[in-house]
Backbone as CSV, one residue per row, in Angstrom:
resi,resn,N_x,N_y,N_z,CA_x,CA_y,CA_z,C_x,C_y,C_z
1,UNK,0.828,-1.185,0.000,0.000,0.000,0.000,0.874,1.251,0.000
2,UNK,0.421,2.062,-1.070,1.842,3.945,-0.852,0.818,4.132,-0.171
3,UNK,1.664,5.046,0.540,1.539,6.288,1.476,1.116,7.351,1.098
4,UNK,-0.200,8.421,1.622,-0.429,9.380,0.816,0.654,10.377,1.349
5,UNK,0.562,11.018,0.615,2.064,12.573,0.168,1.004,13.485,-0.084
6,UNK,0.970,14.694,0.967,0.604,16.140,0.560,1.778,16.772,0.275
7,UNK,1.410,17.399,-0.854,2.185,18.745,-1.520,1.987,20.129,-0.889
8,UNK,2.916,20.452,-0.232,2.226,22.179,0.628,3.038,22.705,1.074
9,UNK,2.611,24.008,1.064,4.180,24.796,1.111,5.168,24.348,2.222
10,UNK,6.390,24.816,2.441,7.286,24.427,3.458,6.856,25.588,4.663
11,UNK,7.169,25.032,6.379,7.579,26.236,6.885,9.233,26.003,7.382
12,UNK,9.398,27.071,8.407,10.938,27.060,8.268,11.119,25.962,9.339
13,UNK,9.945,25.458,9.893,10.740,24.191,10.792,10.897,22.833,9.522
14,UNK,10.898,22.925,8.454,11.269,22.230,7.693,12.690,22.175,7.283
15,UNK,13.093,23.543,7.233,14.422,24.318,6.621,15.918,22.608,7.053
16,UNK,15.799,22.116,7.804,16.707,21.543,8.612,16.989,19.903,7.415
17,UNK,15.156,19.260,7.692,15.359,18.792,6.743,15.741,18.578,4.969
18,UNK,15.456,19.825,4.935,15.031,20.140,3.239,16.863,20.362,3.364
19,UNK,17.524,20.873,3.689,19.168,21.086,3.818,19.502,19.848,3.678
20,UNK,19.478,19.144,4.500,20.388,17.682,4.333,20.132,16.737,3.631
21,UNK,18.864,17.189,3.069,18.056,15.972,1.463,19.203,16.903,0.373
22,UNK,19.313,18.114,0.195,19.807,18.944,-0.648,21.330,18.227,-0.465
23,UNK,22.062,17.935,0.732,23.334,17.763,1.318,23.361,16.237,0.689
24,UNK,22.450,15.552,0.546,22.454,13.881,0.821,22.518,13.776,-0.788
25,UNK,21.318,14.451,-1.772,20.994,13.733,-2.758,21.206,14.752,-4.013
26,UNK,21.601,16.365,-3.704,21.999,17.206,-4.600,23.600,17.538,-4.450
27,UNK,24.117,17.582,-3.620,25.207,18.738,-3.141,26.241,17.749,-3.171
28,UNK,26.332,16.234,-3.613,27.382,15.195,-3.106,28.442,15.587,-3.647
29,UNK,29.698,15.219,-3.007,30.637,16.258,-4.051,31.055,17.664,-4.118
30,UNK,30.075,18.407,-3.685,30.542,19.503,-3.763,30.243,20.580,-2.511
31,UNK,30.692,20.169,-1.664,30.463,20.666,-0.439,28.468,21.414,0.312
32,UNK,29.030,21.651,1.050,26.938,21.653,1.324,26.976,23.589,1.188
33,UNK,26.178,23.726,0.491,26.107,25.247,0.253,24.740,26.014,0.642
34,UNK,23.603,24.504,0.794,22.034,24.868,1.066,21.839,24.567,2.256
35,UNK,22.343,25.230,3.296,21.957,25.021,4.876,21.002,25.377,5.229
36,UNK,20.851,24.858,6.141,18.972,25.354,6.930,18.982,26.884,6.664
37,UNK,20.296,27.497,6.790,19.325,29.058,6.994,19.169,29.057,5.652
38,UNK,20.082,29.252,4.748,19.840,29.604,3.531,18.630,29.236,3.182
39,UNK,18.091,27.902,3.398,16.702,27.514,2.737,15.558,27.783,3.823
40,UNK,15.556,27.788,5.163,14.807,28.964,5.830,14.646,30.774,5.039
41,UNK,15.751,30.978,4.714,15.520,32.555,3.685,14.805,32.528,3.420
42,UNK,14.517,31.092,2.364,14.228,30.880,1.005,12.493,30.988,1.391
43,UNK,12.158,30.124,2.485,10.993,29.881,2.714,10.198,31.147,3.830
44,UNK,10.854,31.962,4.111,10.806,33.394,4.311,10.100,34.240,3.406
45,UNK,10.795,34.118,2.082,10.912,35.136,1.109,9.393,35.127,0.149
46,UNK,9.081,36.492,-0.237,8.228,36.623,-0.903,7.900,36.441,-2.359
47,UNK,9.556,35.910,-2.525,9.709,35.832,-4.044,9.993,34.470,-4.867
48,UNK,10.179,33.533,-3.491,10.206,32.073,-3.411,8.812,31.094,-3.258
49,UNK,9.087,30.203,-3.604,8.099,29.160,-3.294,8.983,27.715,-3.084
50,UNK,8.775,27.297,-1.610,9.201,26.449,-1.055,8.154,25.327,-1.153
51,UNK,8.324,24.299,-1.694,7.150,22.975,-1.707,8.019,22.007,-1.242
52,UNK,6.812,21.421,-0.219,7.340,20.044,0.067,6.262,19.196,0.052
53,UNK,6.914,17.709,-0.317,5.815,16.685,-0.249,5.967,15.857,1.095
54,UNK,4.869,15.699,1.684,5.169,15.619,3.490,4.349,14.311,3.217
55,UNK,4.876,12.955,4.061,3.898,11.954,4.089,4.074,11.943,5.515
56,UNK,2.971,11.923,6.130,2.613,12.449,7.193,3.995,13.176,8.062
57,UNK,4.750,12.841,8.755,5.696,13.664,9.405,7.104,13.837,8.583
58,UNK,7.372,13.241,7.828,8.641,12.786,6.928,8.471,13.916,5.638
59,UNK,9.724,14.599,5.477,9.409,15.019,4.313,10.317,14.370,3.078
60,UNK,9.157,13.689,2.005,9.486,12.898,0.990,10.355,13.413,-0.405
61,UNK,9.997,14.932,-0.383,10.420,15.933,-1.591,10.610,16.814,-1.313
62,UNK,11.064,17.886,-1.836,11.338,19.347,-1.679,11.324,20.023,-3.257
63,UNK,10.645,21.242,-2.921,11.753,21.909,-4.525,11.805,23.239,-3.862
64,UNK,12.704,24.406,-4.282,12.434,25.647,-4.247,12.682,26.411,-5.369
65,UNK,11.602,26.963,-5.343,11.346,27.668,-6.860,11.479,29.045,-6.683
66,UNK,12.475,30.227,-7.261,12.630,31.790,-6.883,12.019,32.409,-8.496
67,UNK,11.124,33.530,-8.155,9.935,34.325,-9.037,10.736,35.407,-9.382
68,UNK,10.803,35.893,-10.464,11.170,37.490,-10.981,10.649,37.423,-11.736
69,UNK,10.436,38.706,-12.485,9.192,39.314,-13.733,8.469,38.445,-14.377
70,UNK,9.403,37.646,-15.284,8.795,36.559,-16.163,9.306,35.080,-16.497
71,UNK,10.691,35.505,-15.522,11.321,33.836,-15.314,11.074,33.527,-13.557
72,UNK,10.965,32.224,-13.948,10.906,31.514,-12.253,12.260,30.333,-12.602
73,UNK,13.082,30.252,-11.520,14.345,29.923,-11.410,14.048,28.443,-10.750
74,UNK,13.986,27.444,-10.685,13.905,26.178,-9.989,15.184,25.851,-9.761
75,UNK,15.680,26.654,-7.966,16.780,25.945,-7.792,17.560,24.793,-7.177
76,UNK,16.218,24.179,-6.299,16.452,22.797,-6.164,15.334,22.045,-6.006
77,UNK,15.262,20.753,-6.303,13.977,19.723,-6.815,15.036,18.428,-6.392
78,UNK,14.398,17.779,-5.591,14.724,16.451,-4.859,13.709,15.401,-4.575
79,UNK,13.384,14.101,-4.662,12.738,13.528,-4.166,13.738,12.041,-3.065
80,UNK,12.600,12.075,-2.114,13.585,11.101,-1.531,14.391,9.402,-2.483
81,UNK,15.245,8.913,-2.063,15.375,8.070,-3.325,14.183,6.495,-2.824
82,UNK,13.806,6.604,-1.685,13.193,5.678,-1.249,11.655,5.861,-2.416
83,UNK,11.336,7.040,-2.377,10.146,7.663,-3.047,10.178,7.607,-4.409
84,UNK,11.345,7.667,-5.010,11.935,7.660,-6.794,10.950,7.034,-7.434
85,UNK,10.705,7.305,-9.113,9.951,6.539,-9.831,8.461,6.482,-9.377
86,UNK,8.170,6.857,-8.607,6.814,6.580,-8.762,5.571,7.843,-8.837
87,UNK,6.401,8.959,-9.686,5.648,10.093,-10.160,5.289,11.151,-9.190
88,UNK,5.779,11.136,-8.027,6.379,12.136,-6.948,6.803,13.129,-7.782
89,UNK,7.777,13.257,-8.224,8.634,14.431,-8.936,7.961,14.995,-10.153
90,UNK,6.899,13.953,-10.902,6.409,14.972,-11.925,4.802,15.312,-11.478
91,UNK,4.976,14.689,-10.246,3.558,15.709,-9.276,3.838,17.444,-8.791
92,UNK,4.883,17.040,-8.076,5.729,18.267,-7.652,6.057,19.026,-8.686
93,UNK,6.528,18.728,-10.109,6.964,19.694,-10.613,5.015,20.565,-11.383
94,UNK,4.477,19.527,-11.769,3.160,20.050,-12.222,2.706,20.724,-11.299
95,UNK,2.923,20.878,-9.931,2.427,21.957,-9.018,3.296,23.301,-8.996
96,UNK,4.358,23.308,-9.031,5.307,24.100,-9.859,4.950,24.715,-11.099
97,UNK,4.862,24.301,-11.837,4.354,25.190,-13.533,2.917,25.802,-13.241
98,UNK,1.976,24.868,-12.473,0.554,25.891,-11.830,0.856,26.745,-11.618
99,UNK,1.498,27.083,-10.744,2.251,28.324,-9.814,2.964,29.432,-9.949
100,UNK,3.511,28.537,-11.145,4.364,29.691,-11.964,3.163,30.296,-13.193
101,UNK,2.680,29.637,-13.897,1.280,30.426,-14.375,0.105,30.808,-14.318
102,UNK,0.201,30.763,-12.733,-0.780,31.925,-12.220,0.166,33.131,-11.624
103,UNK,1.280,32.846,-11.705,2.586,34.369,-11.518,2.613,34.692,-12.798
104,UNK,2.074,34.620,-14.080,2.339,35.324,-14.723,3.638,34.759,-15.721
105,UNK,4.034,33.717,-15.316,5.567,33.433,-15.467,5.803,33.315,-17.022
106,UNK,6.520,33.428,-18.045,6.656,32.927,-19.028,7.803,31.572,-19.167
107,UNK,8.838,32.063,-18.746,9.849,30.371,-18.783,10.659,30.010,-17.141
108,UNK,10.149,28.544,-17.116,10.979,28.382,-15.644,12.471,27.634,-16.348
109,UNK,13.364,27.995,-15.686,14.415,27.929,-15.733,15.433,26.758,-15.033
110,UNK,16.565,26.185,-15.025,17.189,25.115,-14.304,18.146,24.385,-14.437
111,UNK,18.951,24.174,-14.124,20.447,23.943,-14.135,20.305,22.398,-13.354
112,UNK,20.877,21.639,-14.592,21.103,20.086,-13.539,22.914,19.583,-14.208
113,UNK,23.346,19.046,-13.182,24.280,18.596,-13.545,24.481,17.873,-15.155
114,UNK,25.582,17.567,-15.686,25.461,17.343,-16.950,25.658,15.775,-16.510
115,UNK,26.655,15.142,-15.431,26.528,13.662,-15.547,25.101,13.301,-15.063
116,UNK,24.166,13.923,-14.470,23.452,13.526,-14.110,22.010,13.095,-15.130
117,UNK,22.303,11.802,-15.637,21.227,11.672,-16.799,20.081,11.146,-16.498
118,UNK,19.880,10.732,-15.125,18.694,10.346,-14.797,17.597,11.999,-14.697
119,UNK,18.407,12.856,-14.032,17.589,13.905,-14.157,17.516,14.784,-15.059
120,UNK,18.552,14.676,-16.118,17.947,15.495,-17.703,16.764,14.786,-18.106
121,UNK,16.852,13.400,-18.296,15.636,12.528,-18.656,14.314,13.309,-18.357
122,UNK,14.399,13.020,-16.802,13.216,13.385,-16.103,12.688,14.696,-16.589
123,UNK,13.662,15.896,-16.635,13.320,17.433,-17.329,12.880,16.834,-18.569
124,UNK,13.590,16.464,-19.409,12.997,15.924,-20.817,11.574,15.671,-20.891
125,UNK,11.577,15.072,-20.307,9.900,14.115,-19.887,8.746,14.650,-19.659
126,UNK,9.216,15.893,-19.037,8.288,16.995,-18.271,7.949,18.214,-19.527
127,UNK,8.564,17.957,-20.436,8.961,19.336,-21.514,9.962,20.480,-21.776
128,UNK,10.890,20.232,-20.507,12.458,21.141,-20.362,13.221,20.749,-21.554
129,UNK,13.888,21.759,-22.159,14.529,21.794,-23.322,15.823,22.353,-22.971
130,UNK,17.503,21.288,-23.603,18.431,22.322,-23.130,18.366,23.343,-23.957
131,UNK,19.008,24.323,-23.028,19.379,25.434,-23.868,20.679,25.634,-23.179
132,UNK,21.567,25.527,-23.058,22.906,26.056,-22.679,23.816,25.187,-21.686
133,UNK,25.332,25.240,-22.099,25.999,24.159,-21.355,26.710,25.402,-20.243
134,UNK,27.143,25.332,-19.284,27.576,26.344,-18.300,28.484,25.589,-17.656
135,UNK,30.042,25.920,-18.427,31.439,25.358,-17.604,31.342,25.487,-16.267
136,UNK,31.704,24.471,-15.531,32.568,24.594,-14.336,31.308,25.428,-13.353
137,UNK,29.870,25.582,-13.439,28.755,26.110,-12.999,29.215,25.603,-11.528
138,UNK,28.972,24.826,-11.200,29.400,23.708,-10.095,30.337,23.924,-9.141
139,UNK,30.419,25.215,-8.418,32.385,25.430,-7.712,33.143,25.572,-8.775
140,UNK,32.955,25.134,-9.930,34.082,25.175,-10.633,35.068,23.821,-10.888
141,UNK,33.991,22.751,-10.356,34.532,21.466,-10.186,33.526,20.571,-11.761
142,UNK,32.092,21.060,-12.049,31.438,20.102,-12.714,30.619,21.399,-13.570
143,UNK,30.101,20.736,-14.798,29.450,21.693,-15.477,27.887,21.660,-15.087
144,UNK,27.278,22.590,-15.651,25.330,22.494,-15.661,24.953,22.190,-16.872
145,UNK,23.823,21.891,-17.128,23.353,22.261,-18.414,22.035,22.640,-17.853
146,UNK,21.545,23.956,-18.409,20.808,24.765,-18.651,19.164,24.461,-19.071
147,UNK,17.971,23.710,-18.289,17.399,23.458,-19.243,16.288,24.729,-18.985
148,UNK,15.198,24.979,-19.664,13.834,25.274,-19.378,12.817,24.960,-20.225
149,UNK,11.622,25.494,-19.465,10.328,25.457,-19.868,9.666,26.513,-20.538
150,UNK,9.021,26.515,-21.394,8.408,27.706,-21.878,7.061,27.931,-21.658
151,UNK,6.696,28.722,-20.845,5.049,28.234,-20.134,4.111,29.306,-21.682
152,UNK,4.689,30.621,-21.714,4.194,31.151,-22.441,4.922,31.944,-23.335
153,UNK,4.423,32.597,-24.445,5.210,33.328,-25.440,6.008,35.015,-24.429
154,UNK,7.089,34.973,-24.808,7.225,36.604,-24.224,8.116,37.309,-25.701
155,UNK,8.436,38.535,-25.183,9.487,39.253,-26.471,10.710,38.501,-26.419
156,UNK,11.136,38.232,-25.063,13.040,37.637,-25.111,12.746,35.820,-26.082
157,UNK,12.018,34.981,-26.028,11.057,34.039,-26.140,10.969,34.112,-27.758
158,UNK,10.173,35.137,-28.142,9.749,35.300,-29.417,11.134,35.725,-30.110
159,UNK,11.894,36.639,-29.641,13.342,36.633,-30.150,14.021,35.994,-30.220
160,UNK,14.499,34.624,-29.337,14.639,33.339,-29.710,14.228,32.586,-31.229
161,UNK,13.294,33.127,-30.460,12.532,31.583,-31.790,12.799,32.181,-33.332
162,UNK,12.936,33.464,-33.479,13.213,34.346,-34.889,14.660,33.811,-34.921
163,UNK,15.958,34.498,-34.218,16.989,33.744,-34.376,17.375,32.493,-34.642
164,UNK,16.484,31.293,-33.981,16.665,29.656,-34.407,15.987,29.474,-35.815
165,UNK,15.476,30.528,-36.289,14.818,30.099,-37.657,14.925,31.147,-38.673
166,UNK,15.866,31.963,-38.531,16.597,33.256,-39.019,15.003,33.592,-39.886
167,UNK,14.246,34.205,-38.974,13.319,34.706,-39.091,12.781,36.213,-38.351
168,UNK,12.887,37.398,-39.034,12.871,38.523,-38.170,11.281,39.409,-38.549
169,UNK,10.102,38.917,-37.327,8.897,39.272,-37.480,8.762,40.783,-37.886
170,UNK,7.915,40.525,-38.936,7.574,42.395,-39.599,6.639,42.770,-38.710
């Protein structure tokens, strides 16, 4: 029998756990940079959206997602690995793109490691497209690659798409 998982925002007595899932299953390698406070900020802030998927006291997922004008930044998305595969993560992220288009958002944005091919997949899967490789993103130890989403048309967006098709709208 699974366990039901609510999706709902974080508060900061979460901050502790959501750090050491970040420490355990994002950060390996490269020292821990998302400590409780930092992701307490995060879940502070008016410009963030902290989600977690809580099965009853345990928290199973995390993401934190940061808002400006018309991009939303997804800078970390974790699910526990006990939890993996079984559509946790493209629950969480579909509550994510809601969120971001009722902000108005036009493209969410996101950086995953480049060895990491289980989670380009997963972006793939969801509709994230790369767009850009980013040396040494990582400390300076590993690269990113760049993916996003395009929720809606904007000018930077529509200027894109003229350049990939050397097409310049009259």
């Amino acid at each position: 029998m699974l366990q039901h998982i609510d999706l709902q925002l974080a508060r900061v007595a979460d901050a502790t756990a959501i750090a050491r899932m970040s420490r355990d299953l994002i950060e390996v390698g490269l020292g821990w940079s998302w400590t409780p406070a930092r992701v307490a900020a995060h879940v502070r802030s008016r410009d963030s959206v902290v989600l977690v998927a809580r099965a009853q006291c345990d928290v199973a997922g995390f993401a934190i997602m940061q808002f400006m004008q018309e991009i939303a930044h997804l800078n970390l998305f974790a699910v526990a690995r006990s939890r993996q595969r079984r559509g946790l993560g493209t629950r969480m992220l579909r509550w994510l793109e809601a969120s971001a288009n009722v902000a108005g958002i036009a493209t969410i944005q996101l950086e995953v490691r480049t060895g990491n091919r289980a989670g380009r997949a997963f972006y793939k899967s969801a509709g994230y497209e790369e767009a850009m490789l980013i040396p040494g993103y990582y400390r300076g130890r590993e690269s990113a690659l760049r993916m996003a989403r395009f929720l809606r048309m904007n000018e930077e967006l529509a200027g894109l798409i003229a350049l990939r098709h050397d097409f310049v709208p009259g």
